[in-house]
N, C-alpha and C positions, 0 to 999 in steps of 0.2 A: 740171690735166691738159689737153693741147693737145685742141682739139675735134676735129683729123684723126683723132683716134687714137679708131678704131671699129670694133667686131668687123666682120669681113667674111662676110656671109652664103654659106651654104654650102650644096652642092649633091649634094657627091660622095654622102652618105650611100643619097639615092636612096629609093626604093620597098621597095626590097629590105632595110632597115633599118629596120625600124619604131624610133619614137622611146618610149624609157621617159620620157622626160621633155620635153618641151618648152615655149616659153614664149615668147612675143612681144611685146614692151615691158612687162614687168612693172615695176610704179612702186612705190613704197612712203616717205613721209613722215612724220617726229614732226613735228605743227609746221609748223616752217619749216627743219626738214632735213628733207635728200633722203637717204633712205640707199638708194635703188635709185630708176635714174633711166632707165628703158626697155632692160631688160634682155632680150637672145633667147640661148635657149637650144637642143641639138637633142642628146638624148644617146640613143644608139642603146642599144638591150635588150641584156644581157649585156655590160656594157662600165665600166670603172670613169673618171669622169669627177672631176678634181679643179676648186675652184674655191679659188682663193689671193687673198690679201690681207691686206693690214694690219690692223690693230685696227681694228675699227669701220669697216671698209669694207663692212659688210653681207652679209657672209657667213651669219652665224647667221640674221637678218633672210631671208635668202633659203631657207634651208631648213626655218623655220616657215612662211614663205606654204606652199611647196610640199609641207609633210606636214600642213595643215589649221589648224595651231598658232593661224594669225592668219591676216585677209585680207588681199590687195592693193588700192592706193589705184586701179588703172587695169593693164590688160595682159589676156592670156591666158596661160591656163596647162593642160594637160592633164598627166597624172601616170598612170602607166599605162592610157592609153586616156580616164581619165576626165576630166570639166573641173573643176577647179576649183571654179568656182563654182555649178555645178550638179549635180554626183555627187560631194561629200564625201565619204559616207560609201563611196563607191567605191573612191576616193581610201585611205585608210584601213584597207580591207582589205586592197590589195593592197602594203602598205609597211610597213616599220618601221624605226625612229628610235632612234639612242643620240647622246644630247646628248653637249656637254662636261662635265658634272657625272651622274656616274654614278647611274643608278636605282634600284641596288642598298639592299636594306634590311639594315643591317648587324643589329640585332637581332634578327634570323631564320636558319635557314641557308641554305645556296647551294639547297639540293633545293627549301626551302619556297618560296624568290625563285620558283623556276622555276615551281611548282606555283601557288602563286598568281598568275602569267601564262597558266598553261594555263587556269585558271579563267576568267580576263579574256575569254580568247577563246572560252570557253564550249565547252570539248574535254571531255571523260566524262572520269572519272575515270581510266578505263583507258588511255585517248587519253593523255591527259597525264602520266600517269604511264612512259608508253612513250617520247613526246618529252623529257621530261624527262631519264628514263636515257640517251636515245641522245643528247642534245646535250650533258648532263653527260661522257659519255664522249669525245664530240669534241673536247673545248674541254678535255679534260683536267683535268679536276674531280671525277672520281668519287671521289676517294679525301677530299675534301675537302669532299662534297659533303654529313654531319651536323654540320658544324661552321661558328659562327656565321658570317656574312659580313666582320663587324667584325673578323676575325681574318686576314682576305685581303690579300693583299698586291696594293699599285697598279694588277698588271700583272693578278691572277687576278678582281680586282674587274671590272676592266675586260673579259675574254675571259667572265666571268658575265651581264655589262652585255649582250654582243651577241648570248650565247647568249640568255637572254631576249627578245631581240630576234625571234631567227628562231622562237620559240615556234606565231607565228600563219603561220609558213611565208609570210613575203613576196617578192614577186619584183623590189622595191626597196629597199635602205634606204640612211638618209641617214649618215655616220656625222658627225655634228660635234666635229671635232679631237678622233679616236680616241684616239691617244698621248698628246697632252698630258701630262704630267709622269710618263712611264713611263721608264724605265732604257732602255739603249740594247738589251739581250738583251731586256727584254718589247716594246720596239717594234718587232724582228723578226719577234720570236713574232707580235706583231698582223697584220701585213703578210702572214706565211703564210697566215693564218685568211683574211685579204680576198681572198687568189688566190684561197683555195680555192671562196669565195665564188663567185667570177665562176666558177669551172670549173664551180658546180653551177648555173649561168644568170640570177645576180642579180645584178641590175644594181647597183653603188654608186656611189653621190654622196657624196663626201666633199669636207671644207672640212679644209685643212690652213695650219699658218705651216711645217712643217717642207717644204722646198722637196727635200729627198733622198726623202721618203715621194712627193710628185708625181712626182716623174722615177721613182722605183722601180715606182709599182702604175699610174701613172695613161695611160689610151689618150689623152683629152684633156685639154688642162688649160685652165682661161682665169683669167686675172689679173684679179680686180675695185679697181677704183680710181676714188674721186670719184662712187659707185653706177652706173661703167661698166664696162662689159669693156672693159680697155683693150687686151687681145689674146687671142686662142683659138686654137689646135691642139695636136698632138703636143709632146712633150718636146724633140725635134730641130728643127721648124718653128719654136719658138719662140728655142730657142738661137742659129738662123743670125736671129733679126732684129736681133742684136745684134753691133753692129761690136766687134772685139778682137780678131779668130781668127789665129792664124799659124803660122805652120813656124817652127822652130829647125834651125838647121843648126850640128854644130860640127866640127873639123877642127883632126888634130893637123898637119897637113904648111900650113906658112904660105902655100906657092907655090900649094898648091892653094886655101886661102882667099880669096887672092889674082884666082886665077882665077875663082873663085865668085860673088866682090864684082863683075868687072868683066862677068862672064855674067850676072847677074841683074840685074831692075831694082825700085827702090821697097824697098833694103832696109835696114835698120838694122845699124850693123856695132858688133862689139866688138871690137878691135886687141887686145887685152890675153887676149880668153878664145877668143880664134879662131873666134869663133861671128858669124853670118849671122839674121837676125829678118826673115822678110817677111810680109805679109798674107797668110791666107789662109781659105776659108771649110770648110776642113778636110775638104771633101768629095771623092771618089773621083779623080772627074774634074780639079780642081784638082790637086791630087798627081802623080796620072799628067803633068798636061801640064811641071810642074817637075821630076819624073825625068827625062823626056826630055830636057829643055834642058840637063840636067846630063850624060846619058849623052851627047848629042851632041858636046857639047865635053869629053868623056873628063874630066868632073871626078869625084871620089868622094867622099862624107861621109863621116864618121866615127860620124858620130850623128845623125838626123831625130827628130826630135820634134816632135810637131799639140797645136797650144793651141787649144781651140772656147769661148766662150763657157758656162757652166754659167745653170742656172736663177737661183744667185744676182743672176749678171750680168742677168739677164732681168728678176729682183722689182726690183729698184733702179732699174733703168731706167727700166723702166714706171709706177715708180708714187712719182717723184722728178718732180716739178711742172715743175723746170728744165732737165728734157730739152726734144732738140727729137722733133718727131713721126717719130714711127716708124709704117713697114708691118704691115701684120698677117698672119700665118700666114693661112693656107686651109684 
């Protein structure tokens, strides 16, 4: 990975943003690997933040330091409010965690999972038996909820997995690659449950590879690569750092293709399909200023169509050794 390629610290969040997470050169080593190599983070409260990578780019590594699981080699780190290394058990209260491999005891049923997590958090009987029904009923499990867990299918294991989760009412949690091997109808179903999440003001961290789940739930997202952010912002910020974007233009009248080719500049032509290819970074302002030039010289399209770079184009780039360096979102 080119050493240019470094998250760019951020400002905009401000005062008025308090950070559920934060983190400034957090390191982490087996060994003589580096799988986190001075990592900052700044994830504002009530906001869901993705962090993507490859296999063993330390993704998972990053959200066991940050839910207590294991410590870091060097860095800071605070987790709602608390530090790290000094209010754990602060740390702890205020969060909760569903790994990649589900918590769920399949020998038991869904109610008892549940009830034995209210227990954990040391809720009355009555307490927990009240959260229990009411999360059972949210996650859509009531009806399912005396029968063993072993009997649950991928996607209801998995919505068990998180209702347990928010048993101790936390106001983070981490999800580590929620979907993983769900069907494409339960990784919807999941996805609604994390809106709904953020609507009722929990902040989520989630580690995803499915790059449609970041662009779908996530406000920011950052790329880890070679235990770096190789880039952080929005879904759109990170799209435009990647060259490829263009207008299609097609046209059934030749004279006007014609005229199109010789009014434009920098564009790729197809003789044969009538169509016109030029850069573009598919934003407002672009667009607009290529109308114009068209409308001025009375040309018409037949068809416009915006090609932007997608997140694929973003994971490849980024975290393909043989690129050259790239800017990074703000």
């Amino acid at each position: 990975m080119p050493s240019s390629v470094m998250p760019t610290p951020r400002q905009a969040d401000g005062p008025t943003s308090p950070a559920a997470v934060s983190t400034i050169g957090l390191r982490k080593s087996y060994g003589d690997k580096v799988v986190l190599d001075g990592i900052d983070l700044h994830i504002p409260a009530g906001s869901v933040f993705a962090l993507l990578g490859p296999n063993g780019a330390g993704k998972t590594t990053a959200v066991k330091i940050l839910s207590t699981l294991i410590t870091a080699d060097g860095g800071q780190a605070q987790v709602a409010g608390h530090d790290l290394a000094t209010s754990p058990d602060g740390v702890r209260a205020a969060i909760g965690v569903t790994g990649q491999f589900s918590a769920v005891d399949g020998l038991i049923t869904g109610e008892e999972n549940m009830l034995l997590m209210a227990d954990l958090h040391h809720l009355s009987k009555q307490e927990g038996r009240r959260v229990t029904a009411e999360l059972l009923e949210r996650f859509d499990l009531t009806e399912a909820a005396q029968k063993p867990a072993s009997t649950y299918s991928g996607g209801m294991k998995r919505r068990l997995d998180i209702a347990m989760t928010l048993v101790g009412g936390p106001r983070i949690i981490f999800l580590d690659e929620p979907t993983t091997g769900l069907d494409p109808r339960s990784r919807h179903n999941m996805w609604q449950i994390i809106r709904e999440l953020v609507t009722d003001g929990v902040t989520v961290f989630l580690t995803t590879q499915y790059l449609e789940e970041a662009d779908q739930l996530a406000d920011r997202i950052a790329v880890l690569h070679d235990g770096r952010i190789a880039a952080e912002g929005s879904a759109e910020e990170l799209k435009r750092l990647i060259p490829g974007g263009h207008v299609r233009l097609r046209f059934t009248d030749p004279a006007a293709y014609q005229s199109a080719a010789d009014t434009l500049h920098e564009v790729t032509r197809d003789d044969e399909a009538l169509t016109l290819q030029l850069p573009s970074d598919g934003s407002q302002r672009d667009l607009r200023t290529l109308l114009d030039r068209l409308d001025t010289a009375g040309i018409e399209a037949d068809e416009l169509t915006v090609h932007t770079p997608d997140l694929d184009d973003v994971f490849f780039a980024l975290t393909d050794d043989t690129d050259q360096p790239k800017e990074n979102a703000r």
